[in-house]
Rosetta silent file (secondary structure, phi, psi, omega in degrees, C-alpha in Angstrom):
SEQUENCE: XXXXXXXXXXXXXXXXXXXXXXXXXXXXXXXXXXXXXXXXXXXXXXXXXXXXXXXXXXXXXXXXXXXXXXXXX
SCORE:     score description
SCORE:     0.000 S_00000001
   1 L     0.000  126.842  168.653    0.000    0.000    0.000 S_00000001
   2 L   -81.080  175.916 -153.701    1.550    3.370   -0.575 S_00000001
   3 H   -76.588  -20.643 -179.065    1.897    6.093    1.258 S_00000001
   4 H   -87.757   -2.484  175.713   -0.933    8.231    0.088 S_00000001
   5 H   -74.341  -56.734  167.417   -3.286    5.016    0.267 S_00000001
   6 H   -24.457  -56.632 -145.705   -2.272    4.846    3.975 S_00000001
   7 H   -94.262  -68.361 -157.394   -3.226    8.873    4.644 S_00000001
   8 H   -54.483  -31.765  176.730   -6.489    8.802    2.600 S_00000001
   9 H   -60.750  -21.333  165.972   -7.606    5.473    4.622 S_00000001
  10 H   -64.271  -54.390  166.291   -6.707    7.272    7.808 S_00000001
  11 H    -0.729  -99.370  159.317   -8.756    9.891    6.414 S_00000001
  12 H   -27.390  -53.446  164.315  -11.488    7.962    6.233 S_00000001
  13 H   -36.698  -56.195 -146.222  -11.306    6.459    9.566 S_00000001
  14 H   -76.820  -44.718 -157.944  -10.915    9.581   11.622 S_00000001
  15 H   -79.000  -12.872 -171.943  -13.621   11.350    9.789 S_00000001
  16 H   -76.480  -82.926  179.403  -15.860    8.280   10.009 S_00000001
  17 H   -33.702  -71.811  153.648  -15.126    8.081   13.833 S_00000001
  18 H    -2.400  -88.445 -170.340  -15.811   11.961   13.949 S_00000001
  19 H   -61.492  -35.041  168.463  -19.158   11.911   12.186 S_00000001
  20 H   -76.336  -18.543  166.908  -20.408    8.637   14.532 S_00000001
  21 H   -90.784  -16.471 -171.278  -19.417   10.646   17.667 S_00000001
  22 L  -106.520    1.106  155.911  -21.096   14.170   16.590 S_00000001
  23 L   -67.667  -62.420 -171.824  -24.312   11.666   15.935 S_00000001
  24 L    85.006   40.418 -171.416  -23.859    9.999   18.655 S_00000001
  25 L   -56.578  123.382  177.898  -24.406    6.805   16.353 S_00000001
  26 L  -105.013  143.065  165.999  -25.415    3.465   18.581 S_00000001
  27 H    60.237 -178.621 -163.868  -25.626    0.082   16.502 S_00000001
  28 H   -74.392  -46.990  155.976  -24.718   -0.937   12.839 S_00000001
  29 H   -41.681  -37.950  169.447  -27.210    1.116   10.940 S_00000001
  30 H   -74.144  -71.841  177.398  -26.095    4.655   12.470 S_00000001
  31 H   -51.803   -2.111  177.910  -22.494    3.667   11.628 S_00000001
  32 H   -73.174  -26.943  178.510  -23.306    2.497    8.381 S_00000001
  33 H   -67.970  -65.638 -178.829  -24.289    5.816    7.776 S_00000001
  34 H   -43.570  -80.133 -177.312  -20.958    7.811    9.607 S_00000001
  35 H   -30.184  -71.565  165.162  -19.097    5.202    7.378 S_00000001
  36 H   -42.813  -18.228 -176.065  -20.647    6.312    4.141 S_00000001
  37 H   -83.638  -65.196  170.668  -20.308    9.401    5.190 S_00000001
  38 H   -64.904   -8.101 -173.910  -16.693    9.263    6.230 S_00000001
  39 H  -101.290  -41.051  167.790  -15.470    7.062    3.249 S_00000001
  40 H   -64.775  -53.856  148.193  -17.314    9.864    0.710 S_00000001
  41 H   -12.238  -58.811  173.389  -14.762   12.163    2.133 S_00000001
  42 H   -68.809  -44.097  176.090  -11.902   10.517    1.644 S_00000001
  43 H   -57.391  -75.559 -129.967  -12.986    9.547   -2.219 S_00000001
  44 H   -45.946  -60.047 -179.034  -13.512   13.454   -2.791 S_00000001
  45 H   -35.644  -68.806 -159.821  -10.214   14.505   -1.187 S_00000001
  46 H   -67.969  -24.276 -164.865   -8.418   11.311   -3.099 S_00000001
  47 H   -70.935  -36.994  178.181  -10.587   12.129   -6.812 S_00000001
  48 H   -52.934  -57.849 -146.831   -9.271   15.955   -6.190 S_00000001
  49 H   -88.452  -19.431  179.350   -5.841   14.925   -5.602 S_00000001
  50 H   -66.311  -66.882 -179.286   -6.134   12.651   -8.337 S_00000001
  51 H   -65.651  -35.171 -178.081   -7.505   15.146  -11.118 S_00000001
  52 H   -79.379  -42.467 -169.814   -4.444   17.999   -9.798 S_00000001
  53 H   -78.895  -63.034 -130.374   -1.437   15.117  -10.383 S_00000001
  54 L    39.198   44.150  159.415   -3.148   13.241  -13.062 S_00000001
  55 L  -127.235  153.190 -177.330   -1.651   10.277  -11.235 S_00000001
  56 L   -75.317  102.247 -168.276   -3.651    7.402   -9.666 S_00000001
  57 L   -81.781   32.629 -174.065   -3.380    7.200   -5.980 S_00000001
  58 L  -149.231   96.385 -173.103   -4.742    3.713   -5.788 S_00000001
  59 L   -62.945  116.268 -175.374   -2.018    1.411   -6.905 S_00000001
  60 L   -57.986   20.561  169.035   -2.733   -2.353   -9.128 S_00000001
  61 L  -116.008    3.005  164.340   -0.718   -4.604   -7.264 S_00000001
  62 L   -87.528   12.052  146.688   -2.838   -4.456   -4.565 S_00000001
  63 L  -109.246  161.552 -175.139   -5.117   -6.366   -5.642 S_00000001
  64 L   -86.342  151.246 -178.912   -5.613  -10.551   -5.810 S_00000001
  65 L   -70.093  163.768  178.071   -5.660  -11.553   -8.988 S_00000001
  66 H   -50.641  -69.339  148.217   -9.301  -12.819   -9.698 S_00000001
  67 H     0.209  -54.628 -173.343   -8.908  -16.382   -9.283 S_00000001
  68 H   -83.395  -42.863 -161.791   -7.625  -16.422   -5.493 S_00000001
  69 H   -67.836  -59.501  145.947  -10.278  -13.751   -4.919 S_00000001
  70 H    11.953 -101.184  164.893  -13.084  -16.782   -5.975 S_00000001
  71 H    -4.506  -57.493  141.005  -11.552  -18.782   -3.319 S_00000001
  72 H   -23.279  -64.278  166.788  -12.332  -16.262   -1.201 S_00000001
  73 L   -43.077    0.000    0.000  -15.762  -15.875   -1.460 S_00000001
């Protein structure tokens, strides 16, 4: 994972965590919501940073190839 995958996924966290404490979310629907919430953040912030480099912060080796992923399931 590189280093800017690392900061937007903190991103996400913190603001996720944020938005379920200024809620005051209890149980898995109210966080599902602070998650979407905090995870839409984190895209905009990475598609902005994205569109100003016009490099791809979300690297391809970091995914399983298709096969193993199967397996998975």
């Amino acid at each position: 994972m590189s280093e800017a995958e690392l900061i937007f996924t903190a991103l996400a966290e913190l603001s996720t965590r944020h938005i379920a404490e200024s809620m005051q979310a209890r149980g898995m629907p109210e966080n599902k919501v602070a998650g979407k919430s905090g995870g839409n953040i984190a895209r905009k912030a990475r598609l902005e940073l994205e569109e100003k480099t016009g490099k791809k912060v979300v690297a391809a080796d970091n995914y399983l190839p298709p096969k193993i992923m199967k397996k998975l399931k």
